[in-house]
C-alpha positions as CSV (number, residue, x, y, z in Angstrom):
1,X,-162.9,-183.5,43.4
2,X,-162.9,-182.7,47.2
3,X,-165.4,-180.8,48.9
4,X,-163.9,-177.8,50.9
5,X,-167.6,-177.1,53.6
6,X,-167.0,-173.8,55.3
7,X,-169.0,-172.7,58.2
8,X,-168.7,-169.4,59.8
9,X,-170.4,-169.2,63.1
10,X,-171.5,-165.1,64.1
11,X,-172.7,-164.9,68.1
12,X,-172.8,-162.4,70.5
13,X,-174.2,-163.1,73.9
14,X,-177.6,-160.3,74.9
15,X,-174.9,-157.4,76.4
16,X,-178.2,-154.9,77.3
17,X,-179.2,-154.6,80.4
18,X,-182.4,-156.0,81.5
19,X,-184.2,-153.1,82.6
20,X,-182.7,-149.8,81.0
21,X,-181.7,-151.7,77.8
22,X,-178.6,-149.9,77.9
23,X,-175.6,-151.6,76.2
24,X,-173.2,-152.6,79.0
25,X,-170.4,-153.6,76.2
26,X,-170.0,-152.7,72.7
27,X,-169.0,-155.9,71.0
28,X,-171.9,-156.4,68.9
29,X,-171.4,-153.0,67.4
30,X,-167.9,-153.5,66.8
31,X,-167.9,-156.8,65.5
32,X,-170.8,-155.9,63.1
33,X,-168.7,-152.8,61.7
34,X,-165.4,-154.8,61.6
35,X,-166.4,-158.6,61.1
36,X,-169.8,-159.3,60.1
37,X,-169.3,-156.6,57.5
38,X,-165.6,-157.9,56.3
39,X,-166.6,-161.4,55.8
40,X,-169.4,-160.1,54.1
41,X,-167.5,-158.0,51.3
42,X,-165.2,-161.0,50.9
43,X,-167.6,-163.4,50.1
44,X,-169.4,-160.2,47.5
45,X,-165.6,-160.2,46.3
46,X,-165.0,-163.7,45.3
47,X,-168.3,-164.9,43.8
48,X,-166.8,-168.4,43.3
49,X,-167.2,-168.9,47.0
50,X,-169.6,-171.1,48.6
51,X,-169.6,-171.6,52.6
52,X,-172.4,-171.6,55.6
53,X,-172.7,-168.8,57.6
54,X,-174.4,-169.0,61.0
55,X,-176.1,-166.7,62.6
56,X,-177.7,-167.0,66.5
57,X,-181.0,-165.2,66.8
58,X,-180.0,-163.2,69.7
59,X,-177.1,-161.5,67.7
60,X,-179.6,-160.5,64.8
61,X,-181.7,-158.8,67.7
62,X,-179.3,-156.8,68.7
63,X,-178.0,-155.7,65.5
64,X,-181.6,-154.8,64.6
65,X,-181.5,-153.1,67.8
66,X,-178.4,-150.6,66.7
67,X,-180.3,-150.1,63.3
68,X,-183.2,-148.9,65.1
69,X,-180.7,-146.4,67.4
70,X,-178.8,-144.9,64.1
71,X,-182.7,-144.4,62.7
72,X,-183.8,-142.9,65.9
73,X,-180.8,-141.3,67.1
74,X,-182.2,-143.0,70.6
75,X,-178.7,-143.9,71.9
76,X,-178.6,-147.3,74.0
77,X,-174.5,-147.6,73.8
78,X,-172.3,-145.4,75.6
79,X,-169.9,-145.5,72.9
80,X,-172.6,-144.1,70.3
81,X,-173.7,-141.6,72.7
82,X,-170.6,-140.5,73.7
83,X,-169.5,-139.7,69.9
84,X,-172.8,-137.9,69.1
85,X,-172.2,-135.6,72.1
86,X,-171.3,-132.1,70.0
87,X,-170.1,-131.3,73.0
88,X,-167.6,-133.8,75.1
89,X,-166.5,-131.0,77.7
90,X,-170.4,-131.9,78.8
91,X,-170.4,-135.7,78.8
92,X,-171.9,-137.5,81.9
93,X,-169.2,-138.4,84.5
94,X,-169.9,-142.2,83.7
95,X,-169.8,-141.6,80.6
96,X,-165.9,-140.2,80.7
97,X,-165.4,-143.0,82.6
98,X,-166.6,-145.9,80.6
99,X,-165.2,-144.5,77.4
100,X,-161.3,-144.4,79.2
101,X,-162.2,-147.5,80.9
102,X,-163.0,-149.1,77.6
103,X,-161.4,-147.3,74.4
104,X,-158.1,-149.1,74.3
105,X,-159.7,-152.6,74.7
106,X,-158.5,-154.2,71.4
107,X,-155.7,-156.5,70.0
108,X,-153.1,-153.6,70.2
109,X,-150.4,-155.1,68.2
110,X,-152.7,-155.0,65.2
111,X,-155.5,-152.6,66.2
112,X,-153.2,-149.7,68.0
113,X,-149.9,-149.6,67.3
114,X,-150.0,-149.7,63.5
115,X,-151.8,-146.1,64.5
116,X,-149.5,-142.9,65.7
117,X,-152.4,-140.8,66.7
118,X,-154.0,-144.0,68.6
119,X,-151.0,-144.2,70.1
120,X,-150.3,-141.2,71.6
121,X,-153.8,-140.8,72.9
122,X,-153.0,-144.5,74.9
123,X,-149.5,-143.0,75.9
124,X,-151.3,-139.9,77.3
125,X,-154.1,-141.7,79.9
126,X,-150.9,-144.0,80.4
127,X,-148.2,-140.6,81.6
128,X,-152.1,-139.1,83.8
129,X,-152.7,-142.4,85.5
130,X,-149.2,-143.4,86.4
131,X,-148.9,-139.9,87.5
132,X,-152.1,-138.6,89.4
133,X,-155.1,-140.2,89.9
134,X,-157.0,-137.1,89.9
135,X,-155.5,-135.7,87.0
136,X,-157.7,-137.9,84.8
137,X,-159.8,-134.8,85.5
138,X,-157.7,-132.7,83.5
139,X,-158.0,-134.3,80.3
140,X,-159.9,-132.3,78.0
141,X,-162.9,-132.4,75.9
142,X,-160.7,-132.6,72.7
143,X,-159.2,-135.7,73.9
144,X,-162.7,-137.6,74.7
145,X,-163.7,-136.9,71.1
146,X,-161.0,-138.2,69.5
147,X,-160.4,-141.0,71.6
148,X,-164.2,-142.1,70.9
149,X,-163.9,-141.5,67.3
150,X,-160.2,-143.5,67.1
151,X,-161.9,-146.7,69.1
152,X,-164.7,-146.4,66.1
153,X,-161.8,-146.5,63.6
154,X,-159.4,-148.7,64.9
155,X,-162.8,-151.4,65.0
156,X,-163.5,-150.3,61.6
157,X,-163.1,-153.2,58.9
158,X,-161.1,-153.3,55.9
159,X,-163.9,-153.5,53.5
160,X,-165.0,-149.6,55.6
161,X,-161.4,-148.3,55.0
162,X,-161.6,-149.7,51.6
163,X,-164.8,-149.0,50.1
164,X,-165.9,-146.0,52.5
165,X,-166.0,-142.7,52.3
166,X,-165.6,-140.9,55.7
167,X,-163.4,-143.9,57.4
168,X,-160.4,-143.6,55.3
169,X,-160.4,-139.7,55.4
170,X,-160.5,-139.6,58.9
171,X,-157.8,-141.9,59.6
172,X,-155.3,-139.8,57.4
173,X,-157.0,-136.8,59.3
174,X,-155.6,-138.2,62.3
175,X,-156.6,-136.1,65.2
176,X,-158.7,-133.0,65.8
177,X,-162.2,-134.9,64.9
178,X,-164.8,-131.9,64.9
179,X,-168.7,-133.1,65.8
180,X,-169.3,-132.4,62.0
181,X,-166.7,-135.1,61.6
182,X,-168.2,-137.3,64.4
183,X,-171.3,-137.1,63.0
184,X,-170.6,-138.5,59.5
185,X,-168.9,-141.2,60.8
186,X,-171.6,-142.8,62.9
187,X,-173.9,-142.0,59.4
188,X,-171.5,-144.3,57.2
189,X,-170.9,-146.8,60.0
190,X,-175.1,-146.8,61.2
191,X,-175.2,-147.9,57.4
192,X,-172.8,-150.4,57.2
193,X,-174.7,-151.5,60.4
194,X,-178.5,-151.2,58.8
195,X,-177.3,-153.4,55.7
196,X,-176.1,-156.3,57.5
197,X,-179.2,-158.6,57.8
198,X,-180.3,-157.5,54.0
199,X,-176.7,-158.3,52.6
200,X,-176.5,-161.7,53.9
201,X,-179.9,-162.2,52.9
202,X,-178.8,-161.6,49.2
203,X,-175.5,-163.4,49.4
204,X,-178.0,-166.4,50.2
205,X,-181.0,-165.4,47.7
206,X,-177.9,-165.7,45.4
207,X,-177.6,-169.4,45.7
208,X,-174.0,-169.2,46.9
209,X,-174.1,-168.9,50.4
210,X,-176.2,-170.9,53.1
211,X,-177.4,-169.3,56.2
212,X,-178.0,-171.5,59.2
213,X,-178.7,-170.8,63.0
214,X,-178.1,-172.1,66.2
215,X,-181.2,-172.5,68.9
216,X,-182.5,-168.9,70.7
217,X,-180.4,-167.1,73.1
218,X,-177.3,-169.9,72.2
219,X,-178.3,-172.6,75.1
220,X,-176.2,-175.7,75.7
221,X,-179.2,-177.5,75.1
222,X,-177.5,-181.2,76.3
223,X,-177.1,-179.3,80.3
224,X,-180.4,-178.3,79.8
225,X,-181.4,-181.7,78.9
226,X,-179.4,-183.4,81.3
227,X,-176.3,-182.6,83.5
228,X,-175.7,-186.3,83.0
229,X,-174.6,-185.7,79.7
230,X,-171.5,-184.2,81.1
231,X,-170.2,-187.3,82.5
232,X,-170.4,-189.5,78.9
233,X,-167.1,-188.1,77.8
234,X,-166.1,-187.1,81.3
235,X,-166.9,-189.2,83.7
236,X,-165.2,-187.8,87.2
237,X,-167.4,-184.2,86.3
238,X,-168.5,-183.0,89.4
239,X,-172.2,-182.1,88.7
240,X,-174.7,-179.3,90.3
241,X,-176.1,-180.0,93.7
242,X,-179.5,-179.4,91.8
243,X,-180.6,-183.0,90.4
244,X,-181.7,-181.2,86.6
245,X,-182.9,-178.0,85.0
246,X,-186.4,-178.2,85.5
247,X,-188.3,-178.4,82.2
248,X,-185.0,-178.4,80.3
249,X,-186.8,-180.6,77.2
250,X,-189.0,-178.4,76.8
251,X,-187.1,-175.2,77.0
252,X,-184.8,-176.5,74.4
253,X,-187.5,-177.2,72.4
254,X,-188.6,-173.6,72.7
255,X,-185.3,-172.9,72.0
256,X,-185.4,-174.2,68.2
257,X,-188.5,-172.7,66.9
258,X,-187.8,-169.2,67.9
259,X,-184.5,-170.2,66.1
260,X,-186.3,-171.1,63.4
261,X,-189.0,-168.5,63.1
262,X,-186.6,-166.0,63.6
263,X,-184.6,-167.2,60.7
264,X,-187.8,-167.5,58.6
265,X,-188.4,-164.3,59.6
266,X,-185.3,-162.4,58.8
267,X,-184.4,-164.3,55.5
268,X,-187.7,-165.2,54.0
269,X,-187.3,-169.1,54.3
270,X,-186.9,-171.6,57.2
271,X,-183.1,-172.9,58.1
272,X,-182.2,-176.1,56.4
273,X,-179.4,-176.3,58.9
274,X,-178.5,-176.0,62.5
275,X,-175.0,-175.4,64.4
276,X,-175.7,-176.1,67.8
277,X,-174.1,-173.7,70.1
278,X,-170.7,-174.7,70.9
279,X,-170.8,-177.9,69.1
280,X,-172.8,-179.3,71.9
281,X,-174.8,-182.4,70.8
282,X,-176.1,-185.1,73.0
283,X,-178.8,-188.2,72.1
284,X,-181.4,-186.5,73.5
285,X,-181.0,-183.2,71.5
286,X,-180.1,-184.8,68.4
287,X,-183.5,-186.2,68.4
288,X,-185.2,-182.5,69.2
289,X,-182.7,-181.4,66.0
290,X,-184.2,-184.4,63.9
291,X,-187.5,-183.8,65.2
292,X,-187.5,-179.9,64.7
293,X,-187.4,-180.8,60.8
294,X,-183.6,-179.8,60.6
295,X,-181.3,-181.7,57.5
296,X,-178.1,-181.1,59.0
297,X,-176.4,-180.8,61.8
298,X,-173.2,-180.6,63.2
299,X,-170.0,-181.1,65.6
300,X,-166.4,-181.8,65.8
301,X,-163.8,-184.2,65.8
302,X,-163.2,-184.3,69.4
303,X,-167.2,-185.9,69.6
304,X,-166.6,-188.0,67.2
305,X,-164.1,-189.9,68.2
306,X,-165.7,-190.3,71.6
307,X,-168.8,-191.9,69.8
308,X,-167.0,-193.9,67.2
309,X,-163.4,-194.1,67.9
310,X,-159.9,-192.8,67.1
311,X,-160.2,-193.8,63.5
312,X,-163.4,-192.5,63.2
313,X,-162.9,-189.7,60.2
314,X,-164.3,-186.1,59.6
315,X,-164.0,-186.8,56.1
316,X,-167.2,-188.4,55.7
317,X,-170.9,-187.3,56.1
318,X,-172.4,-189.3,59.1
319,X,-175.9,-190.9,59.6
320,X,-177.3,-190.0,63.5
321,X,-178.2,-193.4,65.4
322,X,-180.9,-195.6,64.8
323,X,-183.9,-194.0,66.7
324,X,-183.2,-190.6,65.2
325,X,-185.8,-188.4,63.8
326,X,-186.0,-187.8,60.2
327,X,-183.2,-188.1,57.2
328,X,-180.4,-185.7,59.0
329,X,-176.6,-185.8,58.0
330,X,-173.9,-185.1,60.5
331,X,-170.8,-183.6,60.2
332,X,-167.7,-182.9,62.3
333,X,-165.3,-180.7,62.0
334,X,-161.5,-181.0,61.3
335,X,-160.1,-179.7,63.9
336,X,-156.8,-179.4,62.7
337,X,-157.5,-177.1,59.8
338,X,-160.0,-175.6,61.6
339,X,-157.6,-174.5,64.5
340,X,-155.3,-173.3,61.8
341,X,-157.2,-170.5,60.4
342,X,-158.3,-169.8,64.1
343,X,-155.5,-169.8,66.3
344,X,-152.0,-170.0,64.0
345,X,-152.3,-168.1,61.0
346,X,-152.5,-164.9,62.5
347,X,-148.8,-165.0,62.8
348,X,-148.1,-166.0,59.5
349,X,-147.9,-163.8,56.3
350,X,-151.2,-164.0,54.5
351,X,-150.1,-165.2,51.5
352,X,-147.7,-167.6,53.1
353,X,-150.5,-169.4,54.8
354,X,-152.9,-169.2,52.0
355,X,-150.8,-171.3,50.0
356,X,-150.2,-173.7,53.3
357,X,-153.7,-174.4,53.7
358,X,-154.3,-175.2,50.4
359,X,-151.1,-177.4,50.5
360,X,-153.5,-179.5,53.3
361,X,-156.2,-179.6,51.4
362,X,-154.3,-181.1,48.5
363,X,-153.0,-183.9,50.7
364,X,-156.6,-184.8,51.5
365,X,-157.7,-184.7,47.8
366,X,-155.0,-186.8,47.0
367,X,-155.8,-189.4,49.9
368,X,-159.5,-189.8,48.2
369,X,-160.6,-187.4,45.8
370,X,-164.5,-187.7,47.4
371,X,-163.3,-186.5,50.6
372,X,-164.9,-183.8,52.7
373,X,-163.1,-181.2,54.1
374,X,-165.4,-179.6,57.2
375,X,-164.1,-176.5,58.5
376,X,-165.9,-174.7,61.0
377,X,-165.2,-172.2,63.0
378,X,-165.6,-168.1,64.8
379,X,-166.4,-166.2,62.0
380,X,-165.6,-162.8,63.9
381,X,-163.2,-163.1,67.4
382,X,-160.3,-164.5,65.1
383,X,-159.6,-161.7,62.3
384,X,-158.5,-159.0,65.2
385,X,-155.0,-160.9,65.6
386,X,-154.6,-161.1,62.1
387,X,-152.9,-158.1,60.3
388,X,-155.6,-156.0,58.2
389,X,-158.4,-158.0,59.8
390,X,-157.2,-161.2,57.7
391,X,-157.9,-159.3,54.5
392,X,-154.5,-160.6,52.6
393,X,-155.6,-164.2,54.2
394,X,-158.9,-164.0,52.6
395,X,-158.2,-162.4,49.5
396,X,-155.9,-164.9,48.6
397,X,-157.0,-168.0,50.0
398,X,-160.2,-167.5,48.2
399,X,-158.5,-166.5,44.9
400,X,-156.3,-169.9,45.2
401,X,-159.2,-171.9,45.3
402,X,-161.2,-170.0,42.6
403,X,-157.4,-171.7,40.8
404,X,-157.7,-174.8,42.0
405,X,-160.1,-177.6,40.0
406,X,-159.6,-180.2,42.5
407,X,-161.2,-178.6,45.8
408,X,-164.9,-176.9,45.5
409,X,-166.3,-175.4,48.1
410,X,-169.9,-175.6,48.9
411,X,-172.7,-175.4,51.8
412,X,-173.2,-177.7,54.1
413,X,-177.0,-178.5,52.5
414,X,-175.0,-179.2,49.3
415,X,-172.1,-181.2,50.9
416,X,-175.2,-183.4,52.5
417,X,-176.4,-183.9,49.3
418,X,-173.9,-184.8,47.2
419,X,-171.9,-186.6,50.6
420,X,-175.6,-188.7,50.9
421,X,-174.8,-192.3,49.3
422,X,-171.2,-192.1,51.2
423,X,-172.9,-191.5,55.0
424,X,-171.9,-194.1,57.3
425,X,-173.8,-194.7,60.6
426,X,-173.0,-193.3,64.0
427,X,-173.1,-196.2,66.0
428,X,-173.9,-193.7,69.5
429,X,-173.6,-190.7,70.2
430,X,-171.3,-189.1,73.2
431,X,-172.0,-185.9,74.4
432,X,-169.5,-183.4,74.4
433,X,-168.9,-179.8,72.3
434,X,-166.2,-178.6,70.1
435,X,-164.2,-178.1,72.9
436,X,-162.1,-181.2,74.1
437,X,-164.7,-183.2,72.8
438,X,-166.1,-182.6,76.5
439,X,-169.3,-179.9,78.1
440,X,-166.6,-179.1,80.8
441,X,-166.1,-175.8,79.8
442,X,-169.3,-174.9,80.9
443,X,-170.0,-177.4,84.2
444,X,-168.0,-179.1,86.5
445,X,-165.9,-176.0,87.8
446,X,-167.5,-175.1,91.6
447,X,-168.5,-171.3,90.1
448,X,-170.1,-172.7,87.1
449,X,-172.3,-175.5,88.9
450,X,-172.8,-172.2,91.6
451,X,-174.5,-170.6,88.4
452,X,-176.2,-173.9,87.2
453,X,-178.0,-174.0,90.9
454,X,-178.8,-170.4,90.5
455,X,-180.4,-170.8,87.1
456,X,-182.7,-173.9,88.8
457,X,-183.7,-172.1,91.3
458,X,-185.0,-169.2,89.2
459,X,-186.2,-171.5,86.6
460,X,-188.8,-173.1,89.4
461,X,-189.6,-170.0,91.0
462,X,-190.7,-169.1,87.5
463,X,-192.7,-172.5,86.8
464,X,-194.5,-172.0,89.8
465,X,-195.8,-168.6,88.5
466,X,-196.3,-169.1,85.2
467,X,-198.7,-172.0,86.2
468,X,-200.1,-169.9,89.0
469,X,-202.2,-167.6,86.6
470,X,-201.1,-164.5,88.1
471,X,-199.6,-162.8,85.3
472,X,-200.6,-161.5,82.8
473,X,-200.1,-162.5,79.3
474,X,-197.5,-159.6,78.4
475,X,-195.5,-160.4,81.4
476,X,-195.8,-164.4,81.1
477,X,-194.1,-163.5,77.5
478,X,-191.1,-161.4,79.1
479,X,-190.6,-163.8,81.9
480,X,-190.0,-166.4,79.1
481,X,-187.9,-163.9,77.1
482,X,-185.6,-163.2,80.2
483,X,-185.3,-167.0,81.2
484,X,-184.2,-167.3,77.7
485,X,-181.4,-165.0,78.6
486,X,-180.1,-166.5,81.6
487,X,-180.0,-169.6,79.8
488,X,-177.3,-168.3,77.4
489,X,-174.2,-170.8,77.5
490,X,-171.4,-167.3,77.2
491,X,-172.0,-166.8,81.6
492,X,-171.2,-170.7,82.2
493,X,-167.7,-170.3,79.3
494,X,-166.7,-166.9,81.4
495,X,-167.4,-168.4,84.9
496,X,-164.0,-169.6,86.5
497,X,-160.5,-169.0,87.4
498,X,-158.7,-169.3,84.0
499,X,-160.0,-166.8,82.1
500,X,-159.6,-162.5,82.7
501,X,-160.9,-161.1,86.3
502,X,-162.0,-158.3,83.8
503,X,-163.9,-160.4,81.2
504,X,-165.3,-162.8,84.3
505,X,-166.2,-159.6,86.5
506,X,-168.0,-158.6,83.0
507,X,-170.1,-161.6,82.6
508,X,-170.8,-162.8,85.8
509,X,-172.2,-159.5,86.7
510,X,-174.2,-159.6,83.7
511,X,-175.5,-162.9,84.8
512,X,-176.9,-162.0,87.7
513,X,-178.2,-158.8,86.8
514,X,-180.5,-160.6,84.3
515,X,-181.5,-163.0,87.2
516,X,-182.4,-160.2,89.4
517,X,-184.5,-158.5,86.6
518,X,-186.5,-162.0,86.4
519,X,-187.0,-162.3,89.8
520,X,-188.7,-158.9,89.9
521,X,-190.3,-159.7,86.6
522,X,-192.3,-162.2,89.2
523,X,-192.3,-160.3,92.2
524,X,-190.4,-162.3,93.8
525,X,-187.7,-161.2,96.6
526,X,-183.8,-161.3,95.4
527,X,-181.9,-164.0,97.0
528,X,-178.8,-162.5,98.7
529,X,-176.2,-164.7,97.0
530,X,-177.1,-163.1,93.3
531,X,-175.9,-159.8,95.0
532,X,-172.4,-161.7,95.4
533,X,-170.1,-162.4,92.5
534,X,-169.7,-166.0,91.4
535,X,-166.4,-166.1,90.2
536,X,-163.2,-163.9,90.5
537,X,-161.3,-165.4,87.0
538,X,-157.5,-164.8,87.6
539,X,-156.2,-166.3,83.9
540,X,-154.5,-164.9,80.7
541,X,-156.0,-167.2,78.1
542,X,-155.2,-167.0,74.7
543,X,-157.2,-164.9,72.3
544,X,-158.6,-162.6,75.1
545,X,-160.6,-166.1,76.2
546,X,-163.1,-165.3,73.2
547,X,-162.1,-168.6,71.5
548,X,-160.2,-171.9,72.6
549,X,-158.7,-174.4,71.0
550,X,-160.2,-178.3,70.0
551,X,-157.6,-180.0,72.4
């Protein structure tokens, strides 16, 4: 019997602004009512169903954080603010203009145009723009309210259209969404929102399900390490000016046991496992990982073969090297399979790939029934391109392996166990992330070493005041908290010239908005260059730039 090891990875960079807390973009929110809650009801549906399910600490703050604004009615996101206004003909200027600035952003072959009313509110700003400039002014407050309450729905999952109450009716209402209407909503999705954290947190109590997490804010802990790591499986990468992060060791370090208190803290019991972000693993932070306490760990295909070869296979469990902390297994993704579900099925009929993916895991049983089948990937940026969220996919990809006696699925704690006797030794290990097998998405680029050299400089301004004794203790904790921040890998995978100017504008402003904040966390002056942005983008990648492929 081959084992079939799902992993799901859920992450979300910290989208709040550093001083007002304000939500700059809504994609935790929407994710959480359309993915995070989809993936959980499929996995409530088809109890036969064992996988890993990662979750990043920073994500689960943030969607404690929208708990906390539906119990307080404190709004923090322009979006929730904006459809609890009774009345839109009174909504802030920026307010009407980040709502028509942002309420078509979506996959609209699957997310709009299945939708008449959606639609015809898109054709509408279309006709005023192309038109007028100013007559943007003109549209009324009857517009704003639905087009707020239509971007709340066309995000809405399936499970929400399904199972809900208020979702479904207002979808067939169509148009005309009175605050009474407004209002229910946001009650019915604040609670799909509010039982997030406790549903996963059964799914696992229930044995079938493993939760694991990835270190703090979602670091590429081997740059933090080391820019040198870069050049293992790349060796022409042009490096930062900047020699090393200062302190990088121990900031990874940090790193893992707010990952792991955080995960005790949220599901009752410490992580056996840990996906580092990206995939990124390197000698140095294997040996944090082993030395953390952690069983399992993992990567892709892509690193493997780097550190052991072409004929290296993913269908094995893997010992670390000698000199590694600890009994921890490895595991690397198939890429191939993994890509699949990520990047091609989404234009394929549900069933019709379903019943192709289990035709590959067949071939793999039937090459050596003990195999192991890793597939890892996004657990939330792929299902917008897929009709109905990927529902059909689900539904019967999971029901043809509930069919099939020769694949089980299972966690990756159970895969190490019962993969334990057939582990074979990594003989090194290259650095590199489930990207190309390479760190070059995030170094190497001029704006993305620009960003590494910014993030030293702050990073010694604020060893030298931390060590100074001149704060005190509450501000020596949001310093820390803020560094963590900055040293997020999503602004070094945004930063350059192939991805959106939209989504690059976005994140490289974000960037440096949380480096200013830092800076006058220690009353510090603002270097001129972090008023200057670091990289322009100019691309059209695939998926939006949310997700890229192995190779």
């Amino acid at each position: 019997m081959a084992d079939l090891a799902f992993l799901w990875h859920m992450h979300q960079p910290d989208y709040r602004h550093p001083d007002s807390g304000e939500f700059l973009l809504p994609w935790v929110f929407l994710h959480a009512i359309k993915d995070y809650t989809d993936m959980a009801a499929h996995l409530e549906r088809h109890p036969h169903i064992r996988c890993t399910v990662n979750f990043v600490p920073v994500l689960l703050d943030q969607i404690e954080d929208y708990a906390d604004q539906f119990a307080t009615g404190q709004w923090r996101d322009p979006l929730l603010r904006i459809a609890a206004t009774p009345d839109p003909t009174k909504l802030r200027q920026a307010d009407r203009d980040w709502l028509l600035d942002m309420a078509f952003r979506c996959h609209a072959p699957t997310m709009l145009e299945p939708f008449a009313h959606y639609r015809r509110l898109r054709d509408l700003l279309t006709f005023v723009r192309a038109h007028d400039g100013n007559g943007l002014n003109y549209l009324s407050g009857h517009y704003l309210a639905d087009l707020a309450t239509w971007y709340l729905l066309a995000w809405s999952g399936e499970s929400l259209r399904r199972s809900g109450k208020i979702v479904p009716q207002l979808m067939a209402k169509g148009d005309g969404f009175t605050p009474a209407d407004r209002q229910a909503l946001l009650s019915e999705l604040g609670a799909a929102v509010g039982d997030l954290i406790p549903r996963y947190r059964a799914l696992a109590d229930s044995g079938r399900v493993e939760l694991s997490c990835t270190p703090g804010t979602h670091p590429l802990a081997p740059l933090l390490i080391d820019f040198n790591a870069a050049r293992e499986a790349w060796p022409e990468c042009p490096l930062p000016a900047a020699p090393e992060y200062p302190g990088g060791r121990s900031r990874v370090e940090a790193h893992l046991a707010a990952a792991r208190a955080s995960h005790t803290r949220r599901f009752g019991q410490p992580p056996g496992g840990l996906w580092p972000a990206e995939g990124a693993l390197s000698t140095p932070f294997l040996k944090q990982i082993g030395g953390a306490g952690f069983a399992w760990t993992a990567s892709s295909h892509g690193v493997l073969k780097h550190s052991a070869g072409n004929d290296a296979r993913t269908s094995v469990a893997w010992l670390p090297p000698e000199g590694t902390p600890g009994d921890m297994t490895l595991f690397f993704r198939n890429e191939y399979l993994s890509d699949l579900i990520g990047f091609e099925y989404a234009k394929w009929h549900g069933r019709d790939a379903a019943q192709h993916f289990m035709t590959e895991l067949k071939a793999l049983h039937l090459q050596d029934s003990r195999n192991l089948i890793p597939v890892f990937l996004d657990g939330e940026n792929a299902w917008e391109y897929y009709p109905y969220n990927a529902w059909y996919f689900f539904s019967d990809l999971y029901e043809s392996l509930a069919r099939n006696p020769a694949i089980r699925t299972l966690t990756l704690s159970e895969a190490a166990t019962s993969q334990h006797d057939r582990r074979v030794r990594l003989p090194r290990l290259t650095a590199g992330s489930w990207v190309y097998g390479t760190l070059s998405t995030w170094i190497g680029n001029a704006d993305k070493n620009r960003a590494w050299e910014m993030l030293c400089d702050i990073k010694q301004c604020a060893d030298r005041a931390l060590d100074s004794g001149r704060l005190d203790a509450a501000t020596q904790a949001e310093v820390i908290r803020r560094l963590s921040i900055c040293e997020s890998s999503d602004w070094f995978w945004w930063l350059g010239d192939y991805n959106s100017p939209q989504s690059v504008a976005c994140f490289d402003g974000l960037f440096r908005e949380n480096l200013k904040a830092l800076y006058r966390l220690l009353d510090l002056p603002i270097p001129a260059s972090v008023d200057h942005p670091i990289s322009k983008g100019g691309g059209a990648p695939e998926s939006g730039g949310t997700m890229r492929r192995a190779n």
